[in-house]
C-alpha positions as CSV (number, residue, x, y, z in Angstrom):
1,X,0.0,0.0,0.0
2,X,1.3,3.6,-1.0
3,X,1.3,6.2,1.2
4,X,2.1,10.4,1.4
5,X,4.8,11.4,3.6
6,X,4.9,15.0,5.0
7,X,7.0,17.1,6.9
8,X,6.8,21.0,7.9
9,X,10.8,22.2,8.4
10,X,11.1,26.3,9.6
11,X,14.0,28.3,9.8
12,X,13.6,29.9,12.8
13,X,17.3,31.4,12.4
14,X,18.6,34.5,11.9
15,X,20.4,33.7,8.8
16,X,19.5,31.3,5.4
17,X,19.9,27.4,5.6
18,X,20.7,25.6,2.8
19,X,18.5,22.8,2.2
20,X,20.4,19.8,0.2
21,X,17.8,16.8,-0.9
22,X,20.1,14.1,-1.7
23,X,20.5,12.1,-3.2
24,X,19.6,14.4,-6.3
25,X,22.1,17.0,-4.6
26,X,19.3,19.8,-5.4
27,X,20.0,22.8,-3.4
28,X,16.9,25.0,-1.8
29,X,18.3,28.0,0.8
30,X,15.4,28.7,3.2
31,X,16.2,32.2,4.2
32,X,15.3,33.5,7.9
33,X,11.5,32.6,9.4
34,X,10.6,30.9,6.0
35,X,8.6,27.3,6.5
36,X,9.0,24.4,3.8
37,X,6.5,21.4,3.4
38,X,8.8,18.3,2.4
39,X,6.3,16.1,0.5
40,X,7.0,12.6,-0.7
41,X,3.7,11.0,-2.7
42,X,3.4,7.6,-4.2
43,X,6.0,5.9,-1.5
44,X,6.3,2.2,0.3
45,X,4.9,2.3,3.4
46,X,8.5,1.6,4.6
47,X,9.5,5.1,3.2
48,X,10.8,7.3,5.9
49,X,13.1,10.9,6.0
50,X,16.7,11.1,7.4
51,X,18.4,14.2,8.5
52,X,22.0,15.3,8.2
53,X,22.8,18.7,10.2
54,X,26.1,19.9,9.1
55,X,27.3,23.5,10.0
56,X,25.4,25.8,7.8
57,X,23.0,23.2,6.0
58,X,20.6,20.3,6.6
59,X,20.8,17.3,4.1
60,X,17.5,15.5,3.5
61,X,17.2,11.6,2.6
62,X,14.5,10.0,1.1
63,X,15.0,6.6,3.2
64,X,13.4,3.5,2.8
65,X,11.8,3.3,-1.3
66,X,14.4,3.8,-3.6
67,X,11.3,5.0,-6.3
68,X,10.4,7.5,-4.0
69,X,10.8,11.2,-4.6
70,X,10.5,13.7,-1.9
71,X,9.8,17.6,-3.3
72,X,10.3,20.8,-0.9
73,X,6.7,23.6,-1.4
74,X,6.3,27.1,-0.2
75,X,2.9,28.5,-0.1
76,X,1.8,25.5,-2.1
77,X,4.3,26.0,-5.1
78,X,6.7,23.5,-5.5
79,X,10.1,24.9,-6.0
80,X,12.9,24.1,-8.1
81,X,16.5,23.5,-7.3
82,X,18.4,26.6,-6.5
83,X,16.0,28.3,-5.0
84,X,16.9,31.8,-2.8
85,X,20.9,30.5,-3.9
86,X,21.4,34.1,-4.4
87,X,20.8,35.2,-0.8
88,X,23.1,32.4,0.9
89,X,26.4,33.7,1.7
90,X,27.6,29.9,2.2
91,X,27.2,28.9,-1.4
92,X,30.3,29.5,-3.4
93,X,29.9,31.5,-6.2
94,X,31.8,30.9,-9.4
């Protein structure tokens, strides 16, 4: 039986997080008092997330249904990789 997995993630920081949803390395920089809605439709009801907290950003893992495909929304809208990258001072610009 498939299932919808949801999460509600807030920055409640003073400065942006970068988001990472791995394995798909697509970057998403939640700036300061913003709320994302990680939703994963379709998945095994083994599916679950894991969290990696490194010094300036949070990795997300889609655990547990190798078909499944976790997406980050604001508001409703589903965004796209890169997301608010030009507001975080911690991503290297080339």
């Amino acid at each position: 039986m498939k299932k919808t997995e949801k999460m509600v993630f807030t920055n409640n920081t003073n400065q942006p997080l970068l988001l990472i949803l791995q394995p798909k390395g697509e970057d998403f920089t939640l700036l300061a008092g913003e709320e994302v809605e990680i939703i994963t439709e379709d998945c095994e009801k083994t599916f679950y997330y894991w969290f990696n907290l490194k010094n300036n950003s949070l990795e997300i893992w889609g655990e547990g249904d190798i078909e499944a495909c976790p997406s980050f929304y604001i508001n409703g809208l589903e965004l796209s990789s890169g997301h608010n990258r030009e507001f975080n001072p911690f991503i290297t610009k080339s």
